[in-house]
C-alpha positions as a Markdown table, in Angstrom:
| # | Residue | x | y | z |
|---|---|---|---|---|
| 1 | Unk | 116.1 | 120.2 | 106.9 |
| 2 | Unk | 117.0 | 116.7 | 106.3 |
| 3 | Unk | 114.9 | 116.4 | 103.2 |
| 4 | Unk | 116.9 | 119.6 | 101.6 |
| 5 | Unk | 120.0 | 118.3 | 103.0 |
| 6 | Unk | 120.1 | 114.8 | 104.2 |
| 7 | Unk | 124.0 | 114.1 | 104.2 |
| 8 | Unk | 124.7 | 117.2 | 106.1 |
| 9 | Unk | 121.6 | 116.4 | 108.4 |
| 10 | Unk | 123.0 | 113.0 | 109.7 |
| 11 | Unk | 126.6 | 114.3 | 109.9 |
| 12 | Unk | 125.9 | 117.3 | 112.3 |
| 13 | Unk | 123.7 | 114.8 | 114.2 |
| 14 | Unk | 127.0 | 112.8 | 114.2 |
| 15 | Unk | 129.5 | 115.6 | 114.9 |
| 16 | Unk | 130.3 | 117.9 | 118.1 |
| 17 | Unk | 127.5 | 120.3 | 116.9 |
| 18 | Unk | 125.1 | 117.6 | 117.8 |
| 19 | Unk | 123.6 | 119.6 | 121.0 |
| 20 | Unk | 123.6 | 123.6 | 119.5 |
| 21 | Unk | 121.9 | 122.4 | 116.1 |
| 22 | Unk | 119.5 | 120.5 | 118.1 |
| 23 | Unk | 118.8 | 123.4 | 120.4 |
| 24 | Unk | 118.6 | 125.6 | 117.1 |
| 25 | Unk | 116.3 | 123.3 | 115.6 |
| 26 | Unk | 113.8 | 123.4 | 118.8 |
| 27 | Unk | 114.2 | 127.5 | 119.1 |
| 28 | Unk | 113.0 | 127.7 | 115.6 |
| 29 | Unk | 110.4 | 124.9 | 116.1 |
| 30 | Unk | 109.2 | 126.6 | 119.6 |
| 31 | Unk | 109.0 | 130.4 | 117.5 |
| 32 | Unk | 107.1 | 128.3 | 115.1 |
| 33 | Unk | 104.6 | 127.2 | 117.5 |
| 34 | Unk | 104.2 | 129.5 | 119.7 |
| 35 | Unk | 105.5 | 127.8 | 123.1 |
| 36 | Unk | 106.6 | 124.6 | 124.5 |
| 37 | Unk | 109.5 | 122.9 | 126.5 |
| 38 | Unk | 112.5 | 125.2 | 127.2 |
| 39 | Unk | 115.3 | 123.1 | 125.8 |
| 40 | Unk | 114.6 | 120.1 | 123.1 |
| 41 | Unk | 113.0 | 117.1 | 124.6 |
| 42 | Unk | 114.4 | 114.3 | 123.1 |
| 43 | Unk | 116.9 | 111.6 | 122.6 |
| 44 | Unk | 118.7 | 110.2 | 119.3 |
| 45 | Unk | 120.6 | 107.7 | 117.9 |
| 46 | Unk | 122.3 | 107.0 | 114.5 |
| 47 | Unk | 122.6 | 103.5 | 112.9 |
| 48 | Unk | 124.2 | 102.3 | 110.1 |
| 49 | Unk | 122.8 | 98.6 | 109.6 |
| 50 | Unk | 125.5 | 98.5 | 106.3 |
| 51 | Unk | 127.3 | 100.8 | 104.2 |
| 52 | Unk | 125.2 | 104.0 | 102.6 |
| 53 | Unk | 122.9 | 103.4 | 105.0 |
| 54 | Unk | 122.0 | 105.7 | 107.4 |
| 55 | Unk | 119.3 | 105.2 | 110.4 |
| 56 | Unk | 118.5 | 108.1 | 112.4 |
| 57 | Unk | 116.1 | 107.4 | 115.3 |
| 58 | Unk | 114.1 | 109.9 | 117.8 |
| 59 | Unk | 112.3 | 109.7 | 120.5 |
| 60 | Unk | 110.3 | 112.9 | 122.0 |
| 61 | Unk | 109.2 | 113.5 | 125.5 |
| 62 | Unk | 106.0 | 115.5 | 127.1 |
| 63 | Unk | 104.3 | 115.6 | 123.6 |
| 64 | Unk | 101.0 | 117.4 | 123.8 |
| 65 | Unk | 99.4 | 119.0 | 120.7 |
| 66 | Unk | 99.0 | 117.5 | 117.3 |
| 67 | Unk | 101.9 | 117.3 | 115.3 |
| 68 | Unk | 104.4 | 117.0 | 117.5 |
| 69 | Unk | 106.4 | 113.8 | 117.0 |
| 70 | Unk | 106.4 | 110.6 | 119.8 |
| 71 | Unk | 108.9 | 109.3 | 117.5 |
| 72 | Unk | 111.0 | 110.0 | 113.8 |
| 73 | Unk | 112.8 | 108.2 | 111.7 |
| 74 | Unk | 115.0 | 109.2 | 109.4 |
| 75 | Unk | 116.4 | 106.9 | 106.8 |
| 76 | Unk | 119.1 | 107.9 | 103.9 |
| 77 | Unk | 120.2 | 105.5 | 101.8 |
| 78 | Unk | 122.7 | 106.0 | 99.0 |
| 79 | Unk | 122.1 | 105.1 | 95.2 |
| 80 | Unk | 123.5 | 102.0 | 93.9 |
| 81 | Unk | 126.4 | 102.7 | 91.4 |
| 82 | Unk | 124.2 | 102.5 | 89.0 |
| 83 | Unk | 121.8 | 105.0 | 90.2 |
| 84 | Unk | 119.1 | 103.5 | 91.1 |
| 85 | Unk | 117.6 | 102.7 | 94.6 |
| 86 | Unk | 118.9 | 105.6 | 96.2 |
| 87 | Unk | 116.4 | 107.4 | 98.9 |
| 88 | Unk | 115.6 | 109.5 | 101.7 |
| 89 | Unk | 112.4 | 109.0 | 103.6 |
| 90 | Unk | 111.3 | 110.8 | 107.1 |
| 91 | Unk | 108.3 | 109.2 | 109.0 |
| 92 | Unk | 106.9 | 110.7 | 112.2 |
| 93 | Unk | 104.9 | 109.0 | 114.7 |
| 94 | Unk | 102.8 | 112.2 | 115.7 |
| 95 | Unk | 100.4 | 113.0 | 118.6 |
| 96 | Unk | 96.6 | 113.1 | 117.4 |
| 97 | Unk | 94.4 | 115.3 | 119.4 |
| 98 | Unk | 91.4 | 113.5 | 117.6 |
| 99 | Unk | 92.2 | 110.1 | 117.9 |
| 100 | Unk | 92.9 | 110.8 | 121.2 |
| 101 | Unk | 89.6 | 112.1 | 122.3 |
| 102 | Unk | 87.9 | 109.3 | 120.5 |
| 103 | Unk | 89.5 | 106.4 | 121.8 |
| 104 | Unk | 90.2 | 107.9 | 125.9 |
| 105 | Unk | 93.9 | 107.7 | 125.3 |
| 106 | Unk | 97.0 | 108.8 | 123.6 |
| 107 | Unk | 96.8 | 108.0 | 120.4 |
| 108 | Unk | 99.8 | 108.4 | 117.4 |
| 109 | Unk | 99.2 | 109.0 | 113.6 |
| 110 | Unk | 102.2 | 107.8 | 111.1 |
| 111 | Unk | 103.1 | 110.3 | 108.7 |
| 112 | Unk | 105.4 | 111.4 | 106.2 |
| 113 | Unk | 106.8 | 114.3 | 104.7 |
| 114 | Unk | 107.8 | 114.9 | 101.4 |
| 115 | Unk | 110.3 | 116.9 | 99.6 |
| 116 | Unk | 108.5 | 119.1 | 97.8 |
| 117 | Unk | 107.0 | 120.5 | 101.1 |
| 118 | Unk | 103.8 | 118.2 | 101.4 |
| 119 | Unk | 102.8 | 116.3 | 104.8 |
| 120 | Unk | 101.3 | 113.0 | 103.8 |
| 121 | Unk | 98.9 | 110.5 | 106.5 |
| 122 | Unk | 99.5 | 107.0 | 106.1 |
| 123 | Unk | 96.1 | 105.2 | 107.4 |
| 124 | Unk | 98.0 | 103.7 | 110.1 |
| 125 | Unk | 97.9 | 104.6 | 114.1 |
| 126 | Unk | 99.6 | 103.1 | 117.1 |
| 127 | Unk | 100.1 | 104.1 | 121.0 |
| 128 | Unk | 103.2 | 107.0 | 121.7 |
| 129 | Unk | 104.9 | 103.8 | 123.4 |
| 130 | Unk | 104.1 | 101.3 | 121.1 |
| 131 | Unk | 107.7 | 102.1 | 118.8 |
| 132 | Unk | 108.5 | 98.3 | 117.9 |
| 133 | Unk | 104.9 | 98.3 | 115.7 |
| 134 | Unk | 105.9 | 101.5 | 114.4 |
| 135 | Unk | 109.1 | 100.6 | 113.3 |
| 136 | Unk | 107.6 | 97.4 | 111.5 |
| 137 | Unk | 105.3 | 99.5 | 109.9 |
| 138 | Unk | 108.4 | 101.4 | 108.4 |
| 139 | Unk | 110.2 | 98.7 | 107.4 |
| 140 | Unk | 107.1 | 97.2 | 106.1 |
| 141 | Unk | 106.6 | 100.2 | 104.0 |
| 142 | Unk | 110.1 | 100.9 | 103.0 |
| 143 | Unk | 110.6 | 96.9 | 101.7 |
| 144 | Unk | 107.3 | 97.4 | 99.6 |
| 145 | Unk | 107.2 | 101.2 | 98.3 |
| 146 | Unk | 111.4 | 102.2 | 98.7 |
| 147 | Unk | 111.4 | 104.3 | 96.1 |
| 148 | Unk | 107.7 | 106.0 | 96.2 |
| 149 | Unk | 106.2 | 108.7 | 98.8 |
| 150 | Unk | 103.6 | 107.7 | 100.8 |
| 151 | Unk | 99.9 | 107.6 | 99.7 |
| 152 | Unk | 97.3 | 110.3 | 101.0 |
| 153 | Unk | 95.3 | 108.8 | 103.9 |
| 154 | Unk | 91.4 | 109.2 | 103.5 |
């Protein structure tokens, strides 16, 4: 939704209809998936570090299966008035059962969806908790590659 959309995404996330189009979000998600938590287990906030800049940040509880999200960022960030250097990127700090296994303990892949409906691996992993080294890994990413999708990991 918020690649299709990304305005309207972070101003319902802003608005009074926060909670139902959360809970809407999930229903679909859980139909999706077959099961899971009752009611949307997560927390939000919204940023805006300077004008046409838009942060969204998430953070998801009781993760379990692979590809469910520890964590999501959303950034939005409007063109200059020239343009140029206008984007919207998602990255998801998702649960991977494999690299669980392997290493004895939760383990979290970065990844990145794309517009046209693709789901990109960056070559990058960190613990569910560990959110400050995710978060430099996006703005790492986002100061070097702003206005390209992520590469295909492996």
């Amino acid at each position: 939704m918020f690649l299709e959309d990304p305005a309207r995404f972070v101003s319902t996330l802003d608005g009074n209809a926060a909670p139902s189009f959360l809970e809407k979000l999930w229903s679909w998600a859980l139909q999706s998936a077959g099961g899971g938590a009752p009611r949307a287990p997560l927390t939000y906030s919204i940023e805006r570090p300077r004008a046409g800049l838009a942060i969204v940040y998430m953070q998801f509880r009781d993760v379990r299966f692979t590809g469910e999200p520890w964590h999501a960022r959303f950034f939005m960030r409007d063109p200059d008035p020239d343009g140029t250097n206008g984007y919207m990127r998602c990255f998801l700090l998702e649960h991977s059962e494999y690299a669980t296994e392997t290493s004895g303990r939760p383990t979290a892949l970065v990844c990145e969806p794309s517009p046209d409906g693709k789901h990109q691996n960056w070559q990058a992993s960190f613990a569910p908790t560990d959110e400050a080294g995710f978060d430099a890994f996006i703005l790492a990413t986002l100061r070097s590659k702003a206005s390209g999708p992520a590469p295909t990991a492996g």
